[in-house]
C-alpha positions as a LaTeX table, in Angstrom:
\begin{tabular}{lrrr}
\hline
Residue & $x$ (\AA) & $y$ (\AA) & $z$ (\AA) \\
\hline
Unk1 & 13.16 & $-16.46$ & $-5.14$ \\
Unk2 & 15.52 & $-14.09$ & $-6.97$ \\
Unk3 & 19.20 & $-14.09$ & $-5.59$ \\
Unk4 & 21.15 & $-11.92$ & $-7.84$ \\
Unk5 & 24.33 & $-10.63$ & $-7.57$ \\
Unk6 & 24.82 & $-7.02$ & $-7.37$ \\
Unk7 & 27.85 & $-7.24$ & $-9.91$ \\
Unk8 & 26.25 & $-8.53$ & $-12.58$ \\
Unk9 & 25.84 & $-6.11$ & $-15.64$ \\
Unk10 & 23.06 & $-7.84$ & $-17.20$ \\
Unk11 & 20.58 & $-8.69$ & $-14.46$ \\
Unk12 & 16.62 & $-9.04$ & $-15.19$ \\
Unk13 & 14.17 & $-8.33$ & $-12.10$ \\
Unk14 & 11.08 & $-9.40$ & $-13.74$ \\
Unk15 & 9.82 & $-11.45$ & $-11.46$ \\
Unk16 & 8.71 & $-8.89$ & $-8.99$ \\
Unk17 & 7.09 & $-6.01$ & $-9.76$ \\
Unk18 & 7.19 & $-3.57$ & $-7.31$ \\
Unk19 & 4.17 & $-0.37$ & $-7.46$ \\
Unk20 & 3.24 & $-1.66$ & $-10.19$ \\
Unk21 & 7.12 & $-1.36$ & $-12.07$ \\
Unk22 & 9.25 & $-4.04$ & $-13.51$ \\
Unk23 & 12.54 & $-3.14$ & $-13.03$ \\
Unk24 & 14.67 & $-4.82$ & $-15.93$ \\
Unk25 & 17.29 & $-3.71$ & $-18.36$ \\
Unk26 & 16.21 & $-1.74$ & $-20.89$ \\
Unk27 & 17.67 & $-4.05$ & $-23.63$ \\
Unk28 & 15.37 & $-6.77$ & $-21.76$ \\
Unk29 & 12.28 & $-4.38$ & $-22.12$ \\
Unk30 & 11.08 & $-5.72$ & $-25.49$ \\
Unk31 & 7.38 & $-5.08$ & $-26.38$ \\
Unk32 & 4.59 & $-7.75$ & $-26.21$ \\
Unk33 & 3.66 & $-10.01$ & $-28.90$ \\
Unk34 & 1.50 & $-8.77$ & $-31.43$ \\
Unk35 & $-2.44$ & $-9.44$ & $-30.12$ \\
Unk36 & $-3.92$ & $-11.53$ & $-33.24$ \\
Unk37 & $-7.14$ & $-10.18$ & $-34.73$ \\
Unk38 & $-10.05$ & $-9.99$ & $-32.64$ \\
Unk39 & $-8.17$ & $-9.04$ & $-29.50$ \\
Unk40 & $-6.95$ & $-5.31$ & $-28.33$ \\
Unk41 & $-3.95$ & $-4.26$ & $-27.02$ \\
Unk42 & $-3.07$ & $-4.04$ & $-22.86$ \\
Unk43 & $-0.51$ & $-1.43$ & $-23.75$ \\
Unk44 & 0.21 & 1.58 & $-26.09$ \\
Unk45 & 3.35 & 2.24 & $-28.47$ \\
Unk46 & 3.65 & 5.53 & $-26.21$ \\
Unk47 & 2.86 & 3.30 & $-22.87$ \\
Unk48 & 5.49 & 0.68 & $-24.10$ \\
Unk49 & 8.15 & 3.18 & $-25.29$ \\
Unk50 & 7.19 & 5.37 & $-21.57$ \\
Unk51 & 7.86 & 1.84 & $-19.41$ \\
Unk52 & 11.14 & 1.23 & $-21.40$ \\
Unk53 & 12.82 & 5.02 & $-20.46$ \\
Unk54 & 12.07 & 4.44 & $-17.32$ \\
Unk55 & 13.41 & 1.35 & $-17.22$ \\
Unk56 & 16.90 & 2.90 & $-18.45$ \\
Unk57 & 16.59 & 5.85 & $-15.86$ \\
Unk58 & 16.60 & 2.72 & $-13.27$ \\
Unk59 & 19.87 & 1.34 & $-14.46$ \\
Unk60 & 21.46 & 4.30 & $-14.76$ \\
Unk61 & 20.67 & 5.59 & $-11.33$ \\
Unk62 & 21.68 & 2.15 & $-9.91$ \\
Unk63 & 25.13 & 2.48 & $-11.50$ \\
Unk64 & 25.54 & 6.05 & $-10.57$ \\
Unk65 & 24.45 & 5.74 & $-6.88$ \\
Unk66 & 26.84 & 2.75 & $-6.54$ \\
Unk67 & 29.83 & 4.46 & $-8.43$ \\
Unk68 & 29.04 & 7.86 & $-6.73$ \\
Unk69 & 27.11 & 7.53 & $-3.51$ \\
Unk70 & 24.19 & 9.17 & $-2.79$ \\
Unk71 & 25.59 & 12.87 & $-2.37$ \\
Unk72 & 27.79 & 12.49 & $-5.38$ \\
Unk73 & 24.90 & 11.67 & $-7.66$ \\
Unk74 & 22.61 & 14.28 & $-9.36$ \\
Unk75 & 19.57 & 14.01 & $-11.26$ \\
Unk76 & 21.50 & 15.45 & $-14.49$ \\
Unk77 & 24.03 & 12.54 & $-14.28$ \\
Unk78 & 21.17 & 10.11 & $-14.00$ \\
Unk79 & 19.31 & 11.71 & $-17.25$ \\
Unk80 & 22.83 & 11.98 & $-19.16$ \\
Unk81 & 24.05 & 7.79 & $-18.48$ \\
Unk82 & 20.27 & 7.04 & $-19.60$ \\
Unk83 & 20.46 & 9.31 & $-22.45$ \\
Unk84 & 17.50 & 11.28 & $-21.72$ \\
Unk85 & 17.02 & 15.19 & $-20.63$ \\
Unk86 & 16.22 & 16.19 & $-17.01$ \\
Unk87 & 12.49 & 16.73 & $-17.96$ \\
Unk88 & 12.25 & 13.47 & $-18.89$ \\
Unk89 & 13.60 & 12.56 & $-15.69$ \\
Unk90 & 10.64 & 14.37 & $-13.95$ \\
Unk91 & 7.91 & 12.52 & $-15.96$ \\
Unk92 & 9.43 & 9.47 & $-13.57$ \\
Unk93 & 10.28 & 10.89 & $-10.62$ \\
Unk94 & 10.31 & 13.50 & $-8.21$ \\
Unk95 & 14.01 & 13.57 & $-7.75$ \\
Unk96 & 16.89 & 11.43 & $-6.79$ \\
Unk97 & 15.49 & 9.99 & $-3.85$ \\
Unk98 & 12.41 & 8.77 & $-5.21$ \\
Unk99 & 14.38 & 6.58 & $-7.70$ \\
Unk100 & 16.63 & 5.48 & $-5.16$ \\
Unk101 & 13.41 & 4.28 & $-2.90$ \\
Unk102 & 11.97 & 2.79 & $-6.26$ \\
Unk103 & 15.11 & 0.71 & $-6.53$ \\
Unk104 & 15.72 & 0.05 & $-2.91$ \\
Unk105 & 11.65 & $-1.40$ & $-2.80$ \\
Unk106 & 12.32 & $-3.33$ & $-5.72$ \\
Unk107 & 15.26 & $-5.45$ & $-3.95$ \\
Unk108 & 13.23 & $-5.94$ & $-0.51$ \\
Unk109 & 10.56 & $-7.55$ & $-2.36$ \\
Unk110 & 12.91 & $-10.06$ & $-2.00$ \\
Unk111 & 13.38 & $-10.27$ & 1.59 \\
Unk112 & 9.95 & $-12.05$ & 3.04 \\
Unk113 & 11.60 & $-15.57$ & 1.19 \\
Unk114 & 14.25 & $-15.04$ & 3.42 \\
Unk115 & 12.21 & $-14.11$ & 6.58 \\
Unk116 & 9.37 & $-17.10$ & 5.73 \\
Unk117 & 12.59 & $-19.46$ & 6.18 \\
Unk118 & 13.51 & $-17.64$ & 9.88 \\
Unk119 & 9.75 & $-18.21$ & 10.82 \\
Unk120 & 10.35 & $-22.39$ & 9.50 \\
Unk121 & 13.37 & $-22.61$ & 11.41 \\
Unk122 & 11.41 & $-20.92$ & 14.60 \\
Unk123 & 8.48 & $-23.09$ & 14.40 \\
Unk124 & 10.96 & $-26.28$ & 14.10 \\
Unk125 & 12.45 & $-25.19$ & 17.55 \\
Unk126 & 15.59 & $-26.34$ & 16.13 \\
Unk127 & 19.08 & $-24.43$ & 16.64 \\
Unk128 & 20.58 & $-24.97$ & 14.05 \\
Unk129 & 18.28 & $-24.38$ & 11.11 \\
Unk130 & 17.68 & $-20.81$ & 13.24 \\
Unk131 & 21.35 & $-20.29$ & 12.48 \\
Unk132 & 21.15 & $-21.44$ & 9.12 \\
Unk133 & 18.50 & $-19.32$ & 8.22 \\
Unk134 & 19.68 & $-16.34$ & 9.69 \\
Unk135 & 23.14 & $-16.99$ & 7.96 \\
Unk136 & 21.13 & $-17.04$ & 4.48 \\
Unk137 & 19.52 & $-13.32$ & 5.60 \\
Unk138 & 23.09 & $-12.38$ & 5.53 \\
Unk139 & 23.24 & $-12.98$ & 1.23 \\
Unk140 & 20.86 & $-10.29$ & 0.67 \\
Unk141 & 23.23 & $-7.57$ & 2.22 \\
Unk142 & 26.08 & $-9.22$ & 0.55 \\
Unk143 & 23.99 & $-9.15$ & $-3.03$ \\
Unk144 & 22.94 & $-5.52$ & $-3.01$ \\
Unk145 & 25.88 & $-4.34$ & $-0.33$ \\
Unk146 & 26.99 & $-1.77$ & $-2.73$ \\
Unk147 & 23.28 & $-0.11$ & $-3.01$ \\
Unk148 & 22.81 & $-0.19$ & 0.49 \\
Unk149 & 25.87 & 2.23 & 0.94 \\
Unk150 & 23.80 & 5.39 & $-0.73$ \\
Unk151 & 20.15 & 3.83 & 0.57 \\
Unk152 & 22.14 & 4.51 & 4.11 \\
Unk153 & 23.81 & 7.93 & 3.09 \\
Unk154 & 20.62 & 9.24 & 1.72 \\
Unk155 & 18.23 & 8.29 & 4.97 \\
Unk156 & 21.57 & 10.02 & 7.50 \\
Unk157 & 20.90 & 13.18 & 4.91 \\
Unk158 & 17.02 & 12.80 & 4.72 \\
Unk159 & 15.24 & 12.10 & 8.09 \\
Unk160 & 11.70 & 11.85 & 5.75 \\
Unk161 & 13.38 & 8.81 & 3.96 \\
Unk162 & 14.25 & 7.33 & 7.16 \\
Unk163 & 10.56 & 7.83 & 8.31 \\
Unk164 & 9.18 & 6.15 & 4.76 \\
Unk165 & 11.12 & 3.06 & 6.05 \\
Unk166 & 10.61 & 2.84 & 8.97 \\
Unk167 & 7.54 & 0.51 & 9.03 \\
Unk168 & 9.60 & $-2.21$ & 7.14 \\
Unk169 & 10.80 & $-4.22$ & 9.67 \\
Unk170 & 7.02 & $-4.37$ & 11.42 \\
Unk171 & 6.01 & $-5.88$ & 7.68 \\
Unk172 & 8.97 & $-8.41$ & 7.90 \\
Unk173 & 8.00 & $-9.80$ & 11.05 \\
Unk174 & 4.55 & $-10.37$ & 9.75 \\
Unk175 & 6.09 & $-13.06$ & 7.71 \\
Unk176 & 6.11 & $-14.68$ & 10.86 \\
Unk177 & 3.37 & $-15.98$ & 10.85 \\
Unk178 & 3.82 & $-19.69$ & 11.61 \\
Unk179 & 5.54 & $-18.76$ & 14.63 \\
Unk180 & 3.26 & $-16.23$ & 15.99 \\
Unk181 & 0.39 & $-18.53$ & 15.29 \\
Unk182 & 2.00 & $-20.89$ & 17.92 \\
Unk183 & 2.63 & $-17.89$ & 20.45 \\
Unk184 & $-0.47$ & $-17.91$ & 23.05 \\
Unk185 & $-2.78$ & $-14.92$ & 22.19 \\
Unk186 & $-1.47$ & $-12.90$ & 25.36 \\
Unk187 & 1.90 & $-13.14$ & 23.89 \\
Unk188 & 1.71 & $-12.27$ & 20.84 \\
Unk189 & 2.11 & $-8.69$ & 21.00 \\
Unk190 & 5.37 & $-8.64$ & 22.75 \\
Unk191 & 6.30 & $-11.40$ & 20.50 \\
Unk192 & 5.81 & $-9.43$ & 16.92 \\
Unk193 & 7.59 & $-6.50$ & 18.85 \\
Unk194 & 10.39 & $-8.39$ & 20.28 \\
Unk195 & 10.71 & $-9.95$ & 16.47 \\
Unk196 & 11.24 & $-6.34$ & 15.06 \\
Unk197 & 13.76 & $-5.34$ & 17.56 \\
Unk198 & 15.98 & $-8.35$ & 16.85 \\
Unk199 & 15.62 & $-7.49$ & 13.15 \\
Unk200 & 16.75 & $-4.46$ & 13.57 \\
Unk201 & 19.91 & $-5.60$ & 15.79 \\
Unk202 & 20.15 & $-8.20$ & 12.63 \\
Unk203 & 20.26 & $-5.36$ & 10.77 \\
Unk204 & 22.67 & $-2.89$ & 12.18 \\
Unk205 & 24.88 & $-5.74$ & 12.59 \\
Unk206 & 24.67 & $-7.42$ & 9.21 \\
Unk207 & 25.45 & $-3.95$ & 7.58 \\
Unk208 & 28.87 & $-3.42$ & 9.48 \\
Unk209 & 29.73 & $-7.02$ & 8.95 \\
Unk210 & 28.39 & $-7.32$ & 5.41 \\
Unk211 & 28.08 & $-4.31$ & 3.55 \\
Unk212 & 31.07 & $-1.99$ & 5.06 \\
Unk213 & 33.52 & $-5.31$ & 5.74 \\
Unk214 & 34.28 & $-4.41$ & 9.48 \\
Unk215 & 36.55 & $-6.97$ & 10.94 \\
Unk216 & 36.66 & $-6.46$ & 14.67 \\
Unk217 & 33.47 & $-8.66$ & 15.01 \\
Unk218 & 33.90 & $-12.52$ & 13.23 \\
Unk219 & 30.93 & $-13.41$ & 10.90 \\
Unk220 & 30.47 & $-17.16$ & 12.16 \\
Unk221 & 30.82 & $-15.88$ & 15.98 \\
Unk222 & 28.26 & $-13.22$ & 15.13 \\
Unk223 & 25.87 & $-15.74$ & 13.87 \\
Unk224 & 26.37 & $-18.06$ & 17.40 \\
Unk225 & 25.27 & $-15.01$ & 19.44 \\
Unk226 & 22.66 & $-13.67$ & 17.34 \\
Unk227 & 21.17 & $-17.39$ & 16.97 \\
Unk228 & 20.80 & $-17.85$ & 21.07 \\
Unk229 & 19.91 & $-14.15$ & 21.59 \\
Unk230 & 16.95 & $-14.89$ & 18.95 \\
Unk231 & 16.52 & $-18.33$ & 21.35 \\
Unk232 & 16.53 & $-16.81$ & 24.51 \\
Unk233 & 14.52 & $-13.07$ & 23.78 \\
Unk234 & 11.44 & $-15.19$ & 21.66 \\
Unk235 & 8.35 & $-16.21$ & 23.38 \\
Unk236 & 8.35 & $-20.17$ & 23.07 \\
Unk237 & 5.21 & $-21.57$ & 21.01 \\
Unk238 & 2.36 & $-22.54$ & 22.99 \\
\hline
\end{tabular}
């Protein structure tokens, strides 16, 4: 799994492609070897030299939107930082939301690692590697905290973003699936439901902690109550 901190200028993300799109550094983006004779090229020059600008519109909307926010960031800065003119921009995207959704989808495909180790610690029954595991959910806010920030700003703005999300946390309790294998049939319903809820309390919680540094709640107390909450709410395996 990928754990990369959101400060780092030179990160590659090339291990998970996301609709179909590595998102790298452009400096990273160098072509494939040349096939030998015999063999035919996956990819054209244009195809290559296509992947790579879009590659730099990535980075440079990742900066912007985390320098800027999501209201302070237009698709004309976006094009300028990757060098590129706005109707290049449009061969990529539809506007600034649709990049921000291409990056925000290309740092939950790291998420289900963390959620795979929630379902171990549930299926274990034990306490504290549930708290341990829900502690570790905690590092992905704190590595892409300062992306989250405009992800949020944009969905308040754009009630159609918030509704292209919203099935997310349904998909991340389907990594549950050790647990809910152990949940009698007749349960399992209201157990896959009651797992969504809680990761959406997770959630809400871990992004006023986390990502906007509120202080009036303590981190390690947090992680007590969410930990029994989780205890108590869950069905028990069958």
């Amino acid at each position: 799994m990928s754990q990369e901190r959101h400060g780092t200028s030179d990160r590659v993300r090339s291990e998970s492609p996301v609709g179909g799109i590595t998102y790298r550094r452009a400096v990273d983006a160098l072509p494939d070897p040349v096939p030998g004779p015999g063999t035919s090229p996956t990819t054209t020059v244009r195809e290559e030299l296509r992947e790579v600008t879009r590659q730099r519109l990535l980075v440079a909307a990742e900066e912007i939107f985390q320098r800027d926010g999501y209201s302070g960031t237009t698709v004309g800065s976006i094009a300028a930082s990757a060098n590129v003119s706005r109707a290049t921009f449009y061969l990529h995207f539809t506007d600034k939301s649709d990049v921000l959704m291409t990056l925000m989808r290309a740092n939950l495909a790291e998420t289900p690692d963390y959620w795979r180790e929630v379902d171990a610690a549930l299926v274990s029954g034990d306490r504290s590697a549930l708290r341990a595991s829900l502690r570790n959910t905690l590092n992905w806010y704190d590595q892409h905290a300062n992306l989250l920030r405009p992800v949020r700003e944009a969905m308040a703005a754009n009630r159609h973003l918030a509704q292209r999300t919203d099935g997310n946390f349904a998909g991340f309790a389907d990594e549950m699936s050790g647990y809910l294998a152990r949940v009698p049939p007749q349960e399992r319903g209201r157990a896959h439901l009651r797992l969504q809820l809680l990761m959406i309390q997770l959630d809400q919680l871990a992004y006023r902690i986390v990502v906007l540094g509120q202080e009036s709640i303590d981190r390690e107390q947090m992680l007590d109550e969410v930990t029994d909450i989780w205890r108590l709410t869950l069905p028990g395996p069958g």
